[in-house]
C-alpha angles and dihedrals in degrees: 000000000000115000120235113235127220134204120219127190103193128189116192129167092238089200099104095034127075090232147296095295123069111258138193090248138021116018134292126206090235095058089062090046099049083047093054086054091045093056079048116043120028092224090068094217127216122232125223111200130209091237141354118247122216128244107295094009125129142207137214091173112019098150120211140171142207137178132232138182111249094236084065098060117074101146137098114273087229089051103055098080084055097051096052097048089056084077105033128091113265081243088073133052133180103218102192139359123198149165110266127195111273086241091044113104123181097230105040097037084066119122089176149301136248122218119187124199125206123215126175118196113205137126080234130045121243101235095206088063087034081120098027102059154017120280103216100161098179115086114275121215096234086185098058092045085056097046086054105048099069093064095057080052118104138028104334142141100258094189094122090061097053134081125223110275102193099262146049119285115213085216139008087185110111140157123250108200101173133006112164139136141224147197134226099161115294089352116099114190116193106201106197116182133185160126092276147339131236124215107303092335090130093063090030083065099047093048089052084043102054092040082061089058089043086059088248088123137025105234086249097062088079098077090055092050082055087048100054096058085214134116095218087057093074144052130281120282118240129234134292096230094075101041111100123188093227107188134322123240122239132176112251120288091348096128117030129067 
């Protein structure tokens, strides 16, 4: 019997879980999703997710997928979303669920990802972003940040970006399709889009970024950083609390039936 295969897009705040994936302590995102399936479908299927999300980041559009006999699902399709939020934490939603393809999955299908990053620069924070985005209260320099980001943009070793992850990468080379940044007011958002991400990179740029538009760096220094393939060469990195997974990018029609 052929399984019949589901698309989620899932939002969480990631600021009380220790991630998208399970871990051996603390809690993962992914955990509270499989046990909501589990109140739902006997089997108790597993979810495979387009991506992983750090400690205190969040998602507006991580994507996932699981498989069910068809003798499990007896629901309505437009019900499904519903059903699984009803046991999940308000800090989690399941946006949309879908049929997918039964080739479709939700990490290999991926053409890229976009992040995007939230700084408000203030001398005093906004309480109501307090969570959603990084507090820098001195002036920031928007037109050397944005004489340095195209430079970070293309084919490159990002190692120097990124920090260790514990293990061996086959490869610290990425795309970069898109980094630029944009102002509403005191609100800074820093859209980065590209074929992959290494370990922290996302925040390792926008550290390196921000402390541009400090004067801690010309623009140009950017391409150096690229060049020396070390983390010690570049900037901070900033914090988790303001890095959202936005949406991730599919060909289309590769994934829904």
């Amino acid at each position: 019997m052929t399984p019949l295969k589901f698309k989620l897009t899932i939002a969480y705040d990631g600021g009380g879980y220790e991630g998208w994936q399970t871990q051996k302590t603390g809690t993962g995102v992914q955990q509270l999703v499989e046990a909501a399936l589990a109140k739902l479908f006997p089997s108790h299927p597993g979810v495979h997710s387009s991506s992983r999300t750090d400690t205190g980041v969040h998602a507006l559009g991580m994507v996932a997928h699981f498989e069910l006999l068809p003798t499990e699902f007896k629901m309505p399709l437009h019900k499904l979303a519903l059903a699984i939020n009803a046991w999940l934490p308000m800090d989690i939603r399941i946006l949309s669920a879908v049929r997918a393809r039964p080739e479709f999955h939700a990490r290999f299908d991926a053409a890229g990802k976009q992040y995007r990053y939230f700084v408000w620069n203030h001398p005093v924070m906004n309480p109501l972003l307090r969570h959603r985005a990084w507090h820098v209260p001195r002036p920031l320099d928007l037109a050397a940040i944005r004489a340095a980001a195209p430079l970070l943009v293309g084919k490159q070793d990002f190692q120097s970006f990124a920090a260790n992850p514990g293990y061996a990468k086959a490869s610290t080379v990425r795309t970069l399709s898109r980094l630029t940044v944009q102002r509403s007011g005191r609100l800074l958002t820093f859209i980065i889009e590209g074929d992959g991400f290494l370990y922290k990179m996302c925040r390792g740029l926008v550290g390196t970024l921000v402390q541009v538009g400090l004067g801690k760096f010309p623009p140009g220094e950017v391409a150096a950083m690229l060049a020396e393939k070390d983390r010690r060469a570049a900037g901070v990195s900033a914090p988790a609390h303001g890095l959202v997974l936005w949406k991730v990018l599919y060909p289309k029609r590769s994934s829904c039936t």
